[in-house]
VOFIVEX-644740 format. One record per residue (C-alpha): residue number from 1; residue in three letters; x, y, z. Coordinates in Angstrom, 2 decimals, m for minus. Example, Ala and Ser with C-alpha at 12.3 -4.5 7.8 and 13.67 -1.06 7.14 Angstrom:
2
{1, 'ALA', {12.30, m4.50, 7.80}}
{2, 'SER', {13.67, m1.06, 7.14}}
END
This chain:
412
{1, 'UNK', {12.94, 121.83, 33.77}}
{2, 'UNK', {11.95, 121.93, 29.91}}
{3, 'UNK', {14.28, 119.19, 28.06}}
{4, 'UNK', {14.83, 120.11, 24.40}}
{5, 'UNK', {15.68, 118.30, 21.58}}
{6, 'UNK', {17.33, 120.80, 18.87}}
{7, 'UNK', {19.28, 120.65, 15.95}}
{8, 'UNK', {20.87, 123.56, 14.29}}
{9, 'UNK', {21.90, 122.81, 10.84}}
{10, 'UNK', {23.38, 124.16, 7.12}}
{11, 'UNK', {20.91, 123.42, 4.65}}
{12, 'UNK', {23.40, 121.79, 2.36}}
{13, 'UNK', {22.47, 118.11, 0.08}}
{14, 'UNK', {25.39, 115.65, 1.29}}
{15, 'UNK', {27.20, 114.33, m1.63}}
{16, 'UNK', {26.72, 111.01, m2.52}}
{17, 'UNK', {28.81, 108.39, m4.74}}
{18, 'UNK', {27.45, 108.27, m8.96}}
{19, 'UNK', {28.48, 105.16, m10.51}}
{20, 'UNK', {30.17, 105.71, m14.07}}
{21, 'UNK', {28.05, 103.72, m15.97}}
{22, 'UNK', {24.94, 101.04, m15.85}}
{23, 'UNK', {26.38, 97.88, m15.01}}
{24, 'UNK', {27.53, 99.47, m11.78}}
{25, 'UNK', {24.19, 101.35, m10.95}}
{26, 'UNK', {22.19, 98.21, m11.65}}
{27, 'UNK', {24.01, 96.36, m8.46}}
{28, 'UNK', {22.58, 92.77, m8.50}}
{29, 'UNK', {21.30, 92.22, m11.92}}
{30, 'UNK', {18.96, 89.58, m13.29}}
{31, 'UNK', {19.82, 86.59, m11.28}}
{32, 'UNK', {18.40, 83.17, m10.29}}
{33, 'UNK', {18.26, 82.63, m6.63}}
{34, 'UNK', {16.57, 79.15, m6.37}}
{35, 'UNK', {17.70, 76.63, m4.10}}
{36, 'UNK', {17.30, 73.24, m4.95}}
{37, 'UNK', {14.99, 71.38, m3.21}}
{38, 'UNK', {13.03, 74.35, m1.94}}
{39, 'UNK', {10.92, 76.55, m4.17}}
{40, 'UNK', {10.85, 80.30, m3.14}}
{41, 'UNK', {6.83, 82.07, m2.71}}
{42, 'UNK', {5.58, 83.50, m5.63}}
{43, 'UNK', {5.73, 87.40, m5.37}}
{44, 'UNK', {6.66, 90.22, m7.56}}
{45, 'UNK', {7.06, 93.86, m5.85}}
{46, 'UNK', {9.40, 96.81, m5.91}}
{47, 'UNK', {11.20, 97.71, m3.15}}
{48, 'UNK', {13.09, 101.19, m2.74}}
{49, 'UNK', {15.84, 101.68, m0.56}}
{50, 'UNK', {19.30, 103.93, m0.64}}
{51, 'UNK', {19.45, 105.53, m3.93}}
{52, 'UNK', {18.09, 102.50, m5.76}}
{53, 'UNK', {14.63, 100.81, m6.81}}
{54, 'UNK', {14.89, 96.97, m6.79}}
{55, 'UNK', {12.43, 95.20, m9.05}}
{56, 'UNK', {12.07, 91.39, m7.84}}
{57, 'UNK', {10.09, 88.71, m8.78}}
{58, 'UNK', {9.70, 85.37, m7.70}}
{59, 'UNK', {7.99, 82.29, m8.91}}
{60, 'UNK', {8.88, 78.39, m8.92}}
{61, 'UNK', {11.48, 78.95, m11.39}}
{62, 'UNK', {13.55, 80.82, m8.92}}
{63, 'UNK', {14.03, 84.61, m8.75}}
{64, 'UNK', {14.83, 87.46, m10.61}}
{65, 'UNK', {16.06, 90.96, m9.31}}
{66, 'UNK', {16.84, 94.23, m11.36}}
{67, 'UNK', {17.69, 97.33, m9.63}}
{68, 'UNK', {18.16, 101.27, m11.23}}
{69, 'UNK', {18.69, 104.71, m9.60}}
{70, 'UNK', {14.89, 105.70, m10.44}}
{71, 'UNK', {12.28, 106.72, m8.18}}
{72, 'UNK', {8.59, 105.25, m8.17}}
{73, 'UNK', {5.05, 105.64, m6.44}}
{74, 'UNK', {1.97, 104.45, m7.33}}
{75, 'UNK', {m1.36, 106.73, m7.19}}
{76, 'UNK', {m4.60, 105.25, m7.99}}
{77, 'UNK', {m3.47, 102.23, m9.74}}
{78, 'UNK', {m0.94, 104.51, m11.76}}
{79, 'UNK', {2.72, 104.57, m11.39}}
{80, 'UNK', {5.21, 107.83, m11.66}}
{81, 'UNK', {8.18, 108.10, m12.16}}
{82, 'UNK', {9.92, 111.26, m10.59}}
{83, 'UNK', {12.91, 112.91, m11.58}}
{84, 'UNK', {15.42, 116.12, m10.95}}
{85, 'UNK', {16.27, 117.91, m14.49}}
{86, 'UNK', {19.21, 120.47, m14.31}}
{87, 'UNK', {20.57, 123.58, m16.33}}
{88, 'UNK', {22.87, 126.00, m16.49}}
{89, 'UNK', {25.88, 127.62, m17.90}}
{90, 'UNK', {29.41, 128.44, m16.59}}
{91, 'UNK', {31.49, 131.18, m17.30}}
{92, 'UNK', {35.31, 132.37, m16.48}}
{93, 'UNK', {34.33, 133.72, m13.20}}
{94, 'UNK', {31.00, 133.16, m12.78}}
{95, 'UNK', {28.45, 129.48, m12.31}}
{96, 'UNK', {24.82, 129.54, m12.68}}
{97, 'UNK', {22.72, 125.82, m12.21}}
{98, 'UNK', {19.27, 125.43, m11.29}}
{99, 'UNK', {17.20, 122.52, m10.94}}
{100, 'UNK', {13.52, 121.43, m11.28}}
{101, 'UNK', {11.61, 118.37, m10.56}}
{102, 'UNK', {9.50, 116.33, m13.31}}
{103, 'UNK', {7.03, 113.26, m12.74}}
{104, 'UNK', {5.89, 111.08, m15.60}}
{105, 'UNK', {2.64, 108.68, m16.18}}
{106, 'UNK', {4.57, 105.41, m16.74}}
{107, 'UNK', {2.26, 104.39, m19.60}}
{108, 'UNK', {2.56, 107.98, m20.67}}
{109, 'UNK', {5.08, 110.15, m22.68}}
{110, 'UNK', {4.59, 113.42, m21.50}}
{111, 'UNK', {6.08, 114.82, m18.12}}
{112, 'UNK', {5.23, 117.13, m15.83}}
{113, 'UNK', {6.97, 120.33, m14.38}}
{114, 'UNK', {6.84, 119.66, m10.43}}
{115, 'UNK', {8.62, 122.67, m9.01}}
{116, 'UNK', {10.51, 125.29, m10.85}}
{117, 'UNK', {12.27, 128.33, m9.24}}
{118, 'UNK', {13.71, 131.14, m12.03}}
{119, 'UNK', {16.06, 132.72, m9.51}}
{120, 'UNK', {19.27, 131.49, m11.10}}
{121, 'UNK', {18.35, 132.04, m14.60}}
{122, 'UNK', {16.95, 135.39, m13.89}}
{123, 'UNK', {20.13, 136.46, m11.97}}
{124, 'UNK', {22.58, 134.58, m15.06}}
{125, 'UNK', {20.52, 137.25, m17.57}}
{126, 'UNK', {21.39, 140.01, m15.24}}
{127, 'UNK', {24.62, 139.18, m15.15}}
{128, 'UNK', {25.45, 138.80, m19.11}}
{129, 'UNK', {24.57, 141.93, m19.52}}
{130, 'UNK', {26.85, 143.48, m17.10}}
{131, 'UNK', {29.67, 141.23, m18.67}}
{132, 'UNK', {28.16, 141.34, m22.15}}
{133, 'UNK', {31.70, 139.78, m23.78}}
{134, 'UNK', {32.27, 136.70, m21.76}}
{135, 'UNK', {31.02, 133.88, m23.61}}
{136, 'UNK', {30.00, 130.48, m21.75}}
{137, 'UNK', {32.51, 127.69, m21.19}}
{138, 'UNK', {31.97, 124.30, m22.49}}
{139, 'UNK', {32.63, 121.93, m19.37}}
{140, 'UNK', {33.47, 118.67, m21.95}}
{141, 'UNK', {36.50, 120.83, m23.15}}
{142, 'UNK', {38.00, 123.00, m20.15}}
{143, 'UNK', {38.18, 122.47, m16.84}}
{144, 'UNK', {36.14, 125.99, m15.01}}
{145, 'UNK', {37.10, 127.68, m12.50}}
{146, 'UNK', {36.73, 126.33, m8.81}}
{147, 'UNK', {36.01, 129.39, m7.12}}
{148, 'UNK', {34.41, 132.02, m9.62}}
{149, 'UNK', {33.44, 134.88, m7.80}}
{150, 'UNK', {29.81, 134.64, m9.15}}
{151, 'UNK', {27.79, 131.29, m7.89}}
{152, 'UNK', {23.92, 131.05, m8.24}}
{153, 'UNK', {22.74, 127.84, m7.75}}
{154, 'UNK', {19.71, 125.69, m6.68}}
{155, 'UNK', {19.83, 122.88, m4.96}}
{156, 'UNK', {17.17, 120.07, m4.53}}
{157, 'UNK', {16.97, 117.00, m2.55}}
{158, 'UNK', {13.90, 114.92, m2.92}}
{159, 'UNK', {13.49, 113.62, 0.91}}
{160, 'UNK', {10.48, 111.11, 0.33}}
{161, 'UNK', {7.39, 110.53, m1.18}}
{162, 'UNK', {4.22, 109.32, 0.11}}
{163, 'UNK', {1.76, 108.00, m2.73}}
{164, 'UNK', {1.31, 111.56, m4.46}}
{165, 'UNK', {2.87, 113.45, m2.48}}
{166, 'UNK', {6.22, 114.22, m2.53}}
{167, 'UNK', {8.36, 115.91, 0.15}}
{168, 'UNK', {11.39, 117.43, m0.82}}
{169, 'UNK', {13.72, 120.91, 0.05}}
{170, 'UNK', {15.08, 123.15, m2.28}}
{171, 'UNK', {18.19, 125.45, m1.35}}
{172, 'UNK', {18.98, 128.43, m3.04}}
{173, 'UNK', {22.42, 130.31, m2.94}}
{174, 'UNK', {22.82, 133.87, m4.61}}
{175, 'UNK', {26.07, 135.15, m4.90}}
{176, 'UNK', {26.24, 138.06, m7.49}}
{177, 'UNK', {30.35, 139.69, m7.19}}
{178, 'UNK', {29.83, 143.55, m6.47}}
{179, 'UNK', {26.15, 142.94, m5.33}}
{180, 'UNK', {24.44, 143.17, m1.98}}
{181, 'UNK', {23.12, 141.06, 0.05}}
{182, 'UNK', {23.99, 137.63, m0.72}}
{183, 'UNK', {20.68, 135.10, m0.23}}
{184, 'UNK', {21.25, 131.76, 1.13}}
{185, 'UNK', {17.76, 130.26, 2.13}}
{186, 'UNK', {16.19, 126.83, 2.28}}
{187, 'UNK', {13.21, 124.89, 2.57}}
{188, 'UNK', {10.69, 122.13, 2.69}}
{189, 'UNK', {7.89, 122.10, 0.72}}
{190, 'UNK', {5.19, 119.01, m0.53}}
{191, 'UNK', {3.97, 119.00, m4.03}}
{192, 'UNK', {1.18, 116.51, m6.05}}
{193, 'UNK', {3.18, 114.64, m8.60}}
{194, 'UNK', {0.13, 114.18, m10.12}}
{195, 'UNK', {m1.29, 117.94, m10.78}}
{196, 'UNK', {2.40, 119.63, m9.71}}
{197, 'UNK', {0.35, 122.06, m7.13}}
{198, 'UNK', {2.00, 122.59, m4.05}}
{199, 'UNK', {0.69, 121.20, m0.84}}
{200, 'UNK', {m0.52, 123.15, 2.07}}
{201, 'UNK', {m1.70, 121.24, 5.84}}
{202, 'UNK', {m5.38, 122.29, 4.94}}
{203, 'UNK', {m4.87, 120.35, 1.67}}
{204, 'UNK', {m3.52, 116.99, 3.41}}
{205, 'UNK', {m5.47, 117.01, 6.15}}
{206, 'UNK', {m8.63, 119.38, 6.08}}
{207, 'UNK', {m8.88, 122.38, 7.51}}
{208, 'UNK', {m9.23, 121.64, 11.45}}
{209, 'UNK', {m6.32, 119.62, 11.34}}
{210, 'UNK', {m4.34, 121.55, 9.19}}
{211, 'UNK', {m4.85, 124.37, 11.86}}
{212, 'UNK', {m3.91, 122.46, 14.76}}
{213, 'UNK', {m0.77, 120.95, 13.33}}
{214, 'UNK', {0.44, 124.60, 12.96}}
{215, 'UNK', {m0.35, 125.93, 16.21}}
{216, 'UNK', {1.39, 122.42, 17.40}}
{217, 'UNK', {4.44, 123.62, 15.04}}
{218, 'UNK', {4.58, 127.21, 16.33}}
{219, 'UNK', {4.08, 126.05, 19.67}}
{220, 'UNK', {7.16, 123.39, 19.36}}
{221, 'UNK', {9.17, 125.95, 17.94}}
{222, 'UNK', {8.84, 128.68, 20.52}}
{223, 'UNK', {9.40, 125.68, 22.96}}
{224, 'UNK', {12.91, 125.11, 21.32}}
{225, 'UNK', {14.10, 128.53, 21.21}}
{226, 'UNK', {12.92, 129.46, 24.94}}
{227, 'UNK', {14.77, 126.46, 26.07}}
{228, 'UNK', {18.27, 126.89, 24.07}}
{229, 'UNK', {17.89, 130.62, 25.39}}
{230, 'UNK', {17.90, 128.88, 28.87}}
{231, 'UNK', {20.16, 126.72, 28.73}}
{232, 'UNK', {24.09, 127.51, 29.30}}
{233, 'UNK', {26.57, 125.01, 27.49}}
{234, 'UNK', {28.88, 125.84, 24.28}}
{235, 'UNK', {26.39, 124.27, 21.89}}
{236, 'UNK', {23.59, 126.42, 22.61}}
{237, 'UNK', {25.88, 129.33, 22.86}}
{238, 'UNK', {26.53, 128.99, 19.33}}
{239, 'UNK', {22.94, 128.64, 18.36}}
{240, 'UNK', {21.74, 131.85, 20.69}}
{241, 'UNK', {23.73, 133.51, 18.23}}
{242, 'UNK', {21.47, 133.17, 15.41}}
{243, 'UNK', {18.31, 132.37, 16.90}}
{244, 'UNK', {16.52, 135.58, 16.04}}
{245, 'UNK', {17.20, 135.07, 12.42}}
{246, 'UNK', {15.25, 131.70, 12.75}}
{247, 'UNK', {11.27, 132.28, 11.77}}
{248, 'UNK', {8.63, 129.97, 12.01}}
{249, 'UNK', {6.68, 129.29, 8.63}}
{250, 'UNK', {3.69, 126.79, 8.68}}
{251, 'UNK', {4.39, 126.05, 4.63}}
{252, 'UNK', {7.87, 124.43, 5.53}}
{253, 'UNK', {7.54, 120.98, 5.97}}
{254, 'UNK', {7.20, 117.75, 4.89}}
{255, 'UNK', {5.31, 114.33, 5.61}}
{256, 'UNK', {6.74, 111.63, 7.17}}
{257, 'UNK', {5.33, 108.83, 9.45}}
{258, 'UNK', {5.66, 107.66, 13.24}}
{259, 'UNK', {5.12, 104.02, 13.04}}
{260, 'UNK', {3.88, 103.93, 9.73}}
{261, 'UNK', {1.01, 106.69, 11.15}}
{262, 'UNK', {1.03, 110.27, 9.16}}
{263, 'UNK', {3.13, 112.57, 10.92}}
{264, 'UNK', {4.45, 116.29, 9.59}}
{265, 'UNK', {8.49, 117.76, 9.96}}
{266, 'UNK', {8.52, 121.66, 10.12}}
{267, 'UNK', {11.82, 122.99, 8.82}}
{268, 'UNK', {12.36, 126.52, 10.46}}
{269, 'UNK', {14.59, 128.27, 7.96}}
{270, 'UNK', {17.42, 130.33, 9.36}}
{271, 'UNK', {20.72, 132.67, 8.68}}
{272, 'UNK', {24.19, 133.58, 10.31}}
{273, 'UNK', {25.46, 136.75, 10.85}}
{274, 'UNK', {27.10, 135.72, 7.12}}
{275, 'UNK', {24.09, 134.90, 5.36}}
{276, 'UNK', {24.95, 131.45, 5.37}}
{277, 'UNK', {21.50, 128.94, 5.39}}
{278, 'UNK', {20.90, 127.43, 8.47}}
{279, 'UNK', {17.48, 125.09, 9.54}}
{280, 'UNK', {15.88, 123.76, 12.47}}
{281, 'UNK', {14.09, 120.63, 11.88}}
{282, 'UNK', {11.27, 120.19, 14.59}}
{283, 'UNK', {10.58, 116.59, 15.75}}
{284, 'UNK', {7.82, 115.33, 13.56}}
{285, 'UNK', {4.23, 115.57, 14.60}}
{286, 'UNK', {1.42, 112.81, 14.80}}
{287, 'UNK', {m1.32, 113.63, 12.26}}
{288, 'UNK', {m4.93, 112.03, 12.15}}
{289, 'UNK', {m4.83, 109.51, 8.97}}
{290, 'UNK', {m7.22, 110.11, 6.43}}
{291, 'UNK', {m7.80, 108.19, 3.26}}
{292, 'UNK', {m5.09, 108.49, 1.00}}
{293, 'UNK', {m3.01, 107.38, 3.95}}
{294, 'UNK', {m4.74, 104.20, 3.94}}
{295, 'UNK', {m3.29, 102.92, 0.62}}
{296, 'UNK', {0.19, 104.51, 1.68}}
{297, 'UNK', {0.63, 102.68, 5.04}}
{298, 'UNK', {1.19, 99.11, 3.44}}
{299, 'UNK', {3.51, 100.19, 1.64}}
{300, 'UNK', {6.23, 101.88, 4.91}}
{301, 'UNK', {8.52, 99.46, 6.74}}
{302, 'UNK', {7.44, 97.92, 10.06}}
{303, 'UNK', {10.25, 97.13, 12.46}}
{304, 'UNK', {10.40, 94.98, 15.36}}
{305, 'UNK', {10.40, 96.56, 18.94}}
{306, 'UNK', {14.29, 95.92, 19.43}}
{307, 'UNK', {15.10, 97.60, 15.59}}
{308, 'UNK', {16.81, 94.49, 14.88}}
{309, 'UNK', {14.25, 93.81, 11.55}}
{310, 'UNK', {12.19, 95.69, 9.20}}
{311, 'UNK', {9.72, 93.77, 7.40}}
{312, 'UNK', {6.24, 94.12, 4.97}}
{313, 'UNK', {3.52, 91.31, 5.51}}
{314, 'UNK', {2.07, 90.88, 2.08}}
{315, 'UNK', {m0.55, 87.98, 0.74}}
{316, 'UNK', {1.35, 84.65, 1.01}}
{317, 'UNK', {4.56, 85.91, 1.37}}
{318, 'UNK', {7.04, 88.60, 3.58}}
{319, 'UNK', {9.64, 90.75, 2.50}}
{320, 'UNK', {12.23, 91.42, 5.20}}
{321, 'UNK', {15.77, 93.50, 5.71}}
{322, 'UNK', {17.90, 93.46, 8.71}}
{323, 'UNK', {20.50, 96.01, 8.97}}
{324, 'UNK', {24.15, 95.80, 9.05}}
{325, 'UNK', {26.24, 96.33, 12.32}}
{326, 'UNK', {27.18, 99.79, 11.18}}
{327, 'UNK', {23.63, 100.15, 9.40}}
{328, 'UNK', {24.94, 101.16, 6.02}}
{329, 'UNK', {23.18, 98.45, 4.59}}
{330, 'UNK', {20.70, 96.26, 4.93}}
{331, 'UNK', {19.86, 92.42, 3.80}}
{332, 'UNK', {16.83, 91.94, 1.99}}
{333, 'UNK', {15.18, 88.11, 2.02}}
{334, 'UNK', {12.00, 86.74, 1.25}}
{335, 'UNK', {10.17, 84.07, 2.99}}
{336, 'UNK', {6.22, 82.26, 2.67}}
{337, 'UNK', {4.09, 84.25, 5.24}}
{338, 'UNK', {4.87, 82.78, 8.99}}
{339, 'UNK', {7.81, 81.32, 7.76}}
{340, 'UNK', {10.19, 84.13, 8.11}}
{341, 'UNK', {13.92, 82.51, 9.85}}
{342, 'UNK', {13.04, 78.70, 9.26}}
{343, 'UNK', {12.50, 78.80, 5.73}}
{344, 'UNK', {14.14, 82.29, 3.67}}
{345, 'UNK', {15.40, 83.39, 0.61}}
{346, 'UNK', {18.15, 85.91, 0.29}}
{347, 'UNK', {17.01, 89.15, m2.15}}
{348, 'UNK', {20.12, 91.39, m2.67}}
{349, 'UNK', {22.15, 93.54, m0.09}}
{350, 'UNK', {20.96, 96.71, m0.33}}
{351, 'UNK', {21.78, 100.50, 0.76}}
{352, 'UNK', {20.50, 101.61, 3.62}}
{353, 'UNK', {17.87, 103.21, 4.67}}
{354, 'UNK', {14.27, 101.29, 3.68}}
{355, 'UNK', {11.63, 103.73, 1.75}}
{356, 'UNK', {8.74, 101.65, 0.76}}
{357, 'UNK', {7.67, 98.70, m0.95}}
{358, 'UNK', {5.01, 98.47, m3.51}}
{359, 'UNK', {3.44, 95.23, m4.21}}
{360, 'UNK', {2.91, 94.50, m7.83}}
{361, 'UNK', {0.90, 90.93, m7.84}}
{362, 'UNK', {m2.21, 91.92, m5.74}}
{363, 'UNK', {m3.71, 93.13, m7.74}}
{364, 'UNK', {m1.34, 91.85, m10.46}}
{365, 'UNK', {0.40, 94.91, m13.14}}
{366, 'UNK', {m0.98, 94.72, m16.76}}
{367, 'UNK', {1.56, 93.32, m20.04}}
{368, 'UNK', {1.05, 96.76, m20.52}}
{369, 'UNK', {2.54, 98.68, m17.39}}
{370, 'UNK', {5.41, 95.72, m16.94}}
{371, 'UNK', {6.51, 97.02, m19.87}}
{372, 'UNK', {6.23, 100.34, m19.24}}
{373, 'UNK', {8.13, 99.72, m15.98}}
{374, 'UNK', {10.91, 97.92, m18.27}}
{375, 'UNK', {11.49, 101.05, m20.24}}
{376, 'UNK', {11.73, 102.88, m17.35}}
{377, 'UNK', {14.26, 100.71, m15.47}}
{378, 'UNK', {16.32, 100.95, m18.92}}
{379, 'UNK', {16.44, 104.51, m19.04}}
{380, 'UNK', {16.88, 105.32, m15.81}}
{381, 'UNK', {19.83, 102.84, m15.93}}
{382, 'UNK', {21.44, 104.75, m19.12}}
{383, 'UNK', {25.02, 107.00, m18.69}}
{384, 'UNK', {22.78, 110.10, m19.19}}
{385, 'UNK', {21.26, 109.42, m15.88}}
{386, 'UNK', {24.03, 111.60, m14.64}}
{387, 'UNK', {22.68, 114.88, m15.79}}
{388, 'UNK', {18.99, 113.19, m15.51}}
{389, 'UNK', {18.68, 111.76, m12.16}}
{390, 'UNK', {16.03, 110.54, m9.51}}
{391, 'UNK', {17.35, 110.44, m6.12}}
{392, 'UNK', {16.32, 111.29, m2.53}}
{393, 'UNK', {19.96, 112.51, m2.10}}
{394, 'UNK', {20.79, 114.59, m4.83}}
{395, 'UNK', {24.87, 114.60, m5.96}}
{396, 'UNK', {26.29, 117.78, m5.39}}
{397, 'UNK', {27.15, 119.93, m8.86}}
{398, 'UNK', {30.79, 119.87, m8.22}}
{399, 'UNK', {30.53, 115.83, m7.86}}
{400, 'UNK', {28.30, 115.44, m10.26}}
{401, 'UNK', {30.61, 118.06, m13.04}}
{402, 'UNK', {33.75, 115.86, m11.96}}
{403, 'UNK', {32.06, 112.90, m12.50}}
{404, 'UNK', {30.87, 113.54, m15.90}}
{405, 'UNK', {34.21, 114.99, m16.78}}
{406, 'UNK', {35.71, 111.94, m16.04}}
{407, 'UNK', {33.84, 109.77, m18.04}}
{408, 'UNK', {33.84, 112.37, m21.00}}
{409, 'UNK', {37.79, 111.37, m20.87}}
{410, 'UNK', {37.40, 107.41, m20.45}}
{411, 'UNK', {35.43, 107.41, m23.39}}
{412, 'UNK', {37.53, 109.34, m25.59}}
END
């Protein structure tokens, strides 16, 4: 007997709380952690977890933490920042927002278009010129409608990123009053923050491998769907229901790792009988590393055989977290190498889960990219974050237009 592991799924981005302004985003601040008596390892790294990237650095003097919603990797000795820009316009009965993703050089000015769809803006001409006197709504001064019976929107999530690559899945939902069908699909895709092209296997991994973690995909899939066809309980009675809608497509996916090893997740996009998006995320595959892997593996968490710790051995010192009870969060503390219990330092509680953490003293940054990195931290810590934002887990709109509403009124 084949046991299967399957999960049937909306593709949806799960809301997630937006502070109203920096003080609360930047959650421990600039702080000195010394104890007397005991002088913490010198180390200065970044450390991502949650929705946040902590900054921390620590010398003889004690240490000093700042933390900001921004998102970082470093390529080549170069750091990017990457961000989600949004647009669109809202009228009486009808909502329109896209999204597209942006990286920037630190030390640079200009950024770079990641991934743009023109669905929604396409569809929003269409549909002024079918309704050619409504004018657009201005959000700051009127509340819009909840329920318009127009909604195009895009969606995207940013699920991880893995030196230049980043992994993330963009949903799209068309709903054009008086026009048939609706479209609700979603995906995974990887792009190069560096050159903005999109990522295929053969790309990642070469061309042999790229070919056999497809016919390892295809092969998992059809697994899956002849085993929930098989089996007979209320769960996979629902899912037999849509399974033929569900279609294998070797560009869907994104990297992740299997004990800090290269692995790849195949999202197999779906529909009900509604339209309504649906997924099937495959259990990630093993990949063979290669060399941009190499500089991306120090950099993932290592936890203990009994999940009880997550730590990162780095030259004279160790970072480690250990989770909460519930797992929410997790406590971050730095110790000298071998040291790691008898002699600590606590870092900051953090949000839950652990991304990466990129050391910034071996070899140590330049005056030139600290500063760089300050600016960034700054900006990314500004109110305007809100409609500029770099996150794994993307607000939703209607969060994200009540938030901004709200403090529109608090500061008038």
């Amino acid at each position: 007997m084949v046991c299967a592991h399957f999960v049937v799924a909306s593709v949806s981005v799960r809301p997630v709380v937006v502070a109203l302004c920096a003080s609360v985003l930047v959650a421990v601040g600039c702080q000195s952690r010394n104890v007397p008596g005991r002088v913490p390892p010198a180390a200065e790294f970044l450390f991502a977890a949650g929705d946040s990237t902590y900054w921390v650095r620590s010398s003889a003097e004690g240490m000093r933490v700042r933390s900001a919603p921004i998102l970082l990797t470093q390529v080549d000795g170069r750091f990017y920042e990457v961000f989600i820009a949004e647009d669109g316009v809202e009228y009486d009965d009808a909502s329109f927002a896209s999204a597209r993703i942006f990286s920037r050089e630190l030390t640079g000015s200009d950024s770079l278009m990641l991934f743009s769809d023109s669905t929604v803006m396409k569809e929003a001409e269409r549909w002024k010129k079918r309704h050619p006197r409504s004018a657009p709504i201005d959000i700051d001064d009127e509340e819009p409608p909840m329920d318009p019976a127009t909604i195009v929107r895009e969606e995207i999530e940013i699920v991880d990123v893995h030196g230049p690559w980043l992994t993330f899945r963009q949903v799209l939902d068309v709903d054009v009053d008086g026009v048939e069908p609706h479209r609700h699909v979603g995906r995974r895709a990887v792009v190069d923050v560096r050159t903005g092209q999109l990522a295929t296997l053969t790309t990642l991994f070469g061309a042999t491998e790229g070919a056999r973690i497809a016919a390892a995909g295809r092969a998992s899939f059809a697994q899956l769907t002849d085993s929930i066809r098989g089996t007979h309980d209320e769960r996979a009675d629902l899912a037999r229901e849509t399974l033929d809608s569900f279609h294998f497509d070797s560009t869907s996916f994104g990297l992740t790792d299997i004990d800090r090893a290269p692995a790849v997740a195949f999202l197999v996009p779906g529909a009900t009988s509604d339209g309504e998006a649906l997924a099937i995320y495959l259990p990630p595959l093993a990949v063979a590393s290669n060399d941009w892997w190499s500089a991306v593996k120090p950099t993932l968490p290592e936890w203990t055989r009994d999940s009880s710790r997550v730590r990162w051995n780095r030259t004279g010192y160790e970072v480690a977290a250990r989770p909460s009870p519930d797992g929410e969060s997790l406590a971050l503390v730095l110790a000298a190498s071998g040291t790691l219990r008898a002699r600590e330092w606590p870092i900051a509680t953090v949000a839950a889960p652990a991304y990466q953490l990129i050391a910034l003293d071996a070899p140590p940054v330049t005056a030139k990219l600290r500063e760089a990195l300050a600016r960034a931290f700054d900006a990314s810590s500004a109110l305007d974050g809100l409609v500029q934002r770099a996150s794994r887990h993307k607000p939703s709109r209607e969060l994200r237009r009540r938030v901004r509403l709200a403090s529109a009124r608090v500061q008038r």
